[in-house]
Structure formats: C-alpha cells, structure tokens
C-alpha positions as CSV (number, residue, x, y, z in Angstrom):
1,X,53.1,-16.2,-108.8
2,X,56.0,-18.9,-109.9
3,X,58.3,-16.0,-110.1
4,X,57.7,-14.9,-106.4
5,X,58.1,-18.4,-105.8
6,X,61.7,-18.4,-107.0
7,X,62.3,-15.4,-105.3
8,X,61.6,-16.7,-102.1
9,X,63.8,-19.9,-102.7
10,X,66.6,-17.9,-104.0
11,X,66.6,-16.1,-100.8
12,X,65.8,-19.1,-98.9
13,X,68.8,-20.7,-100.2
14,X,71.3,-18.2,-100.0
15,X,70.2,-17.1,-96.5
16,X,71.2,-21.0,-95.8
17,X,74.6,-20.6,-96.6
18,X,75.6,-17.1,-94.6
19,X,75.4,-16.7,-91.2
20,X,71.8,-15.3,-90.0
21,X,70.9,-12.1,-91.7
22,X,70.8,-9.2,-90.2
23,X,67.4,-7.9,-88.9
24,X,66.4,-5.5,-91.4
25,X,67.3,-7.3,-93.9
26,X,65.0,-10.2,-93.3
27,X,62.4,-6.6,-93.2
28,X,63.3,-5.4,-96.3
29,X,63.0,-9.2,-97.9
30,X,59.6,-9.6,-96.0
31,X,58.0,-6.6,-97.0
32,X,59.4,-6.4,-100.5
33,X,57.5,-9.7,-101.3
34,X,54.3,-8.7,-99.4
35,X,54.6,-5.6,-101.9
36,X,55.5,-7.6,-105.1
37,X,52.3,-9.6,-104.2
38,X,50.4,-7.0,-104.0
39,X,51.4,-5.6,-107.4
40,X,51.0,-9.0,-108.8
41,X,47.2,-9.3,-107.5
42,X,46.5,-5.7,-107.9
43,X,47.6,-4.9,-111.7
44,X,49.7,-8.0,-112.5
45,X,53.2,-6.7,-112.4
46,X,55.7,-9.2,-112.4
47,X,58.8,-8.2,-109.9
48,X,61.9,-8.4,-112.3
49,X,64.2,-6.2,-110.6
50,X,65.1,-6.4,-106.5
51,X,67.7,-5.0,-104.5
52,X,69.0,-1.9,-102.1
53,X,71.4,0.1,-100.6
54,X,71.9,-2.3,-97.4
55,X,74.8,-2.5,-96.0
56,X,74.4,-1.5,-92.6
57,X,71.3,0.1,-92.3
58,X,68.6,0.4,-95.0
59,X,69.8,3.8,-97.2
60,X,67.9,2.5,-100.1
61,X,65.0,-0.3,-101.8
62,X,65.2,-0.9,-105.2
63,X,62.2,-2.6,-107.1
64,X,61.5,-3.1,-110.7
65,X,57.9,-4.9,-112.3
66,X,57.2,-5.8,-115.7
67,X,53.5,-6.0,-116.7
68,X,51.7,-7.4,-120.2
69,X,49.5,-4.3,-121.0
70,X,49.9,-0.9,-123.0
71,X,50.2,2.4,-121.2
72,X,50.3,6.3,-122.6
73,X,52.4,8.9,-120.1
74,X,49.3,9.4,-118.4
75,X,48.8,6.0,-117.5
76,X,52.3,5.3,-117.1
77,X,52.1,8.5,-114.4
78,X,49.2,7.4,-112.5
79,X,50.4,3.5,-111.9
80,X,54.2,4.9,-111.2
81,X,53.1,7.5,-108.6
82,X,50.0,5.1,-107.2
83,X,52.8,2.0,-106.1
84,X,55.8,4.4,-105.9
85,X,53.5,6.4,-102.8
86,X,52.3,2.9,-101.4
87,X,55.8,1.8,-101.1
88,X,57.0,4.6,-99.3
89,X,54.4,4.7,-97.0
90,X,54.5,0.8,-96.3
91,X,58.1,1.4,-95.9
92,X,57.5,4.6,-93.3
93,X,54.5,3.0,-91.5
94,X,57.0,-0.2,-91.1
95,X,57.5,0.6,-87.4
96,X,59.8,-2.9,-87.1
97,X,61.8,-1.3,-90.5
98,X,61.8,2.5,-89.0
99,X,64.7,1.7,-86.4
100,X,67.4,0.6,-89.7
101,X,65.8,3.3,-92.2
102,X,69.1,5.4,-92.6
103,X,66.8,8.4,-93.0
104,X,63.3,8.8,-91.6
105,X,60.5,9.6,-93.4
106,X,61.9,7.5,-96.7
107,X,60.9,9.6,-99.9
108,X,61.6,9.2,-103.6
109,X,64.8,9.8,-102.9
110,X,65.5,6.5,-101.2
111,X,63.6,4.4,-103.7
112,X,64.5,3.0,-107.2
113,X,61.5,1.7,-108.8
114,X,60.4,1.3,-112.3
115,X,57.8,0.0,-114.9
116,X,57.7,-2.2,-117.5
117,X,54.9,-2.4,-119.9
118,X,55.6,-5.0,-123.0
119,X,53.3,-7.0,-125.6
120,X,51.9,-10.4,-124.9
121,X,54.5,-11.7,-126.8
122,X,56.9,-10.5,-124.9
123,X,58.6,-7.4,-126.7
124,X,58.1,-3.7,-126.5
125,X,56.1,-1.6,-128.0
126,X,56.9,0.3,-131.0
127,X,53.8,2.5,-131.1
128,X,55.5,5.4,-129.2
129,X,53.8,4.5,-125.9
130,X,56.0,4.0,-122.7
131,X,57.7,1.1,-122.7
132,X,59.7,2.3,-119.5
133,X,59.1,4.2,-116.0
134,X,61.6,4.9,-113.4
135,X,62.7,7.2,-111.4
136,X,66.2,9.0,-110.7
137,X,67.9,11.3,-108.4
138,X,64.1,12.6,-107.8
139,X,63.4,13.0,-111.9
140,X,61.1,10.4,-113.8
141,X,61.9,9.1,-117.3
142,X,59.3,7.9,-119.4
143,X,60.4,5.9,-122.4
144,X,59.2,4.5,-125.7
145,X,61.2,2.0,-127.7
146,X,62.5,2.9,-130.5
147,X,62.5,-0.4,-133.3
148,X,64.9,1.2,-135.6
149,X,67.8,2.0,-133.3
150,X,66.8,-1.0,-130.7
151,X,66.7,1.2,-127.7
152,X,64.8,3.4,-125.2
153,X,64.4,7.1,-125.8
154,X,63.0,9.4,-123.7
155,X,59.1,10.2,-124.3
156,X,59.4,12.4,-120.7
157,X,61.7,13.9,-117.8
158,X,59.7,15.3,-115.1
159,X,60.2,15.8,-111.1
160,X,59.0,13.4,-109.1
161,X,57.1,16.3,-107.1
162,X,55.7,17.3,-110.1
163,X,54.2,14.4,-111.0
164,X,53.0,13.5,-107.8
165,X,50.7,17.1,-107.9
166,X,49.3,16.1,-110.9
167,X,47.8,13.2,-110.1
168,X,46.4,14.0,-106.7
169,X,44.9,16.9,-108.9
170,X,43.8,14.7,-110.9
171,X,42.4,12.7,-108.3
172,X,40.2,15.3,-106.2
C-alpha cells in the first residue's frame, strides 16, 4: 500500500511540473493503479516496474510485481496468464482508453508484464523454482536463480498462446 502511495505522489509531482498531460495518459496512470491495487489485495504483488510505449497514442503498457511467496512453473503459469488476461481485458473494455489504443483489441503483444516471486527476506530462491515470469515478443520466460553464477536462467520458453490453452484446459 505505501508503495502505491509513492507512486501516486511521484506522478502527482511530476504531472505538477509539465504542462497538463495528455488524456490517455492520465488513462493509462488511472487504470494502471486501479490494477496494481488489485494485484496488491488479490495476491499481494507489489508493483515494482511501470511504464509504456506512449508517446502519442498508447502502443504499449508495461507492468512488473514482486510478491513474497514460492511458485513452481505451474503456479508461475496460472498467476502470469490469470493478471496478464485481466489486464488486457481491462485495457480493451476501457472504452475512455479505446480511442488512444494504437491497436484495437490490445493482446500480449502490446503488454510487458512480469512476476517476481522472492523469500521473506528479500532474496531469490535457489531451490530451482521461478524466481522470474515475463513475457516477450509473444514468448514467456520462466526463470530460476541460479546462487552460483548470481543470475537468472531459463527454467521455460513457451508461447504465450500456448500457455494460455493450458490453463483454460486446466480450468474447465
């Protein structure tokens, strides 16, 4: 909560010293913390990561969370697809945002969003369990950390589409 806090004031202050901002971005910044505060209540993700591709319309939302808790590739998989999915459809169903979307319906492809799972005392695991979720150019990258060489590896590359079928299989 004190980190959306700050977020909000950051973007408080700095909209203070521009001109007005632009419509959609005062969207984007609205329903980005409406979503972060979700994700905080809902599975108490922190938002540690914000940002898109804004410059004149919005081309793409980027959002990164970091959450105290342990999660295997199926885990990781079900809570990446679950808030990646209710991002892009609070995005889509937006109709205020849908005017400025540079390309309508958004899908993975417009999104940057990733997961963070770390110990309670703040550092990775080193159990071989995802440390790591996000997605690129349509592919997801699970990663563990890896003590020894102090750095991700990849656990998992898999299509976003891909993915996404499993767990609605999964689901039914």
């Amino acid at each position: 909560m004190r980190l959306m806090i700050v977020v909000m004031l950051f973007i408080s202050l700095c909209s203070c010293h521009r001109k007005e901002q632009p419509e959609y971005i005062v969207l984007v910044d609205k329903m980005m913390v409406e979503f972060s505060n979700e994700m905080l209540q809902e599975e108490k993700f922190h938002l540690s990561r914000y940002g898109g591709g804004l410059r004149h319309d919005i081309k793409m939302v980027s959002l990164g969370y970091r959450a105290k808790r342990h999660a295997t590739v199926e885990e990781a998989r079900e809570l990446f697809i679950k808030y990646s999915q209710k991002l892009l459809k609070r995005i889509n169903e937006d109709e205020k945002m849908r005017p400025f979307l540079n390309q309508y319906p958004f899908t993975e492809n417009n999104i940057e969003f990733g997961l963070s799972f770390f110990q309670k005392n703040q550092k990775e695991f080193t159990d071989g369990s995802v440390s790591y979720v996000f997605l690129v150019r349509g592919k997801i990258f699970y990663c563990r950390y890896d003590g020894e060489k102090n750095q991700l590896v990849d656990l998992l590359v898999e299509p976003y589409q891909d993915a996404l079928h499993q767990v609605q299989c999964h689901e039914r």
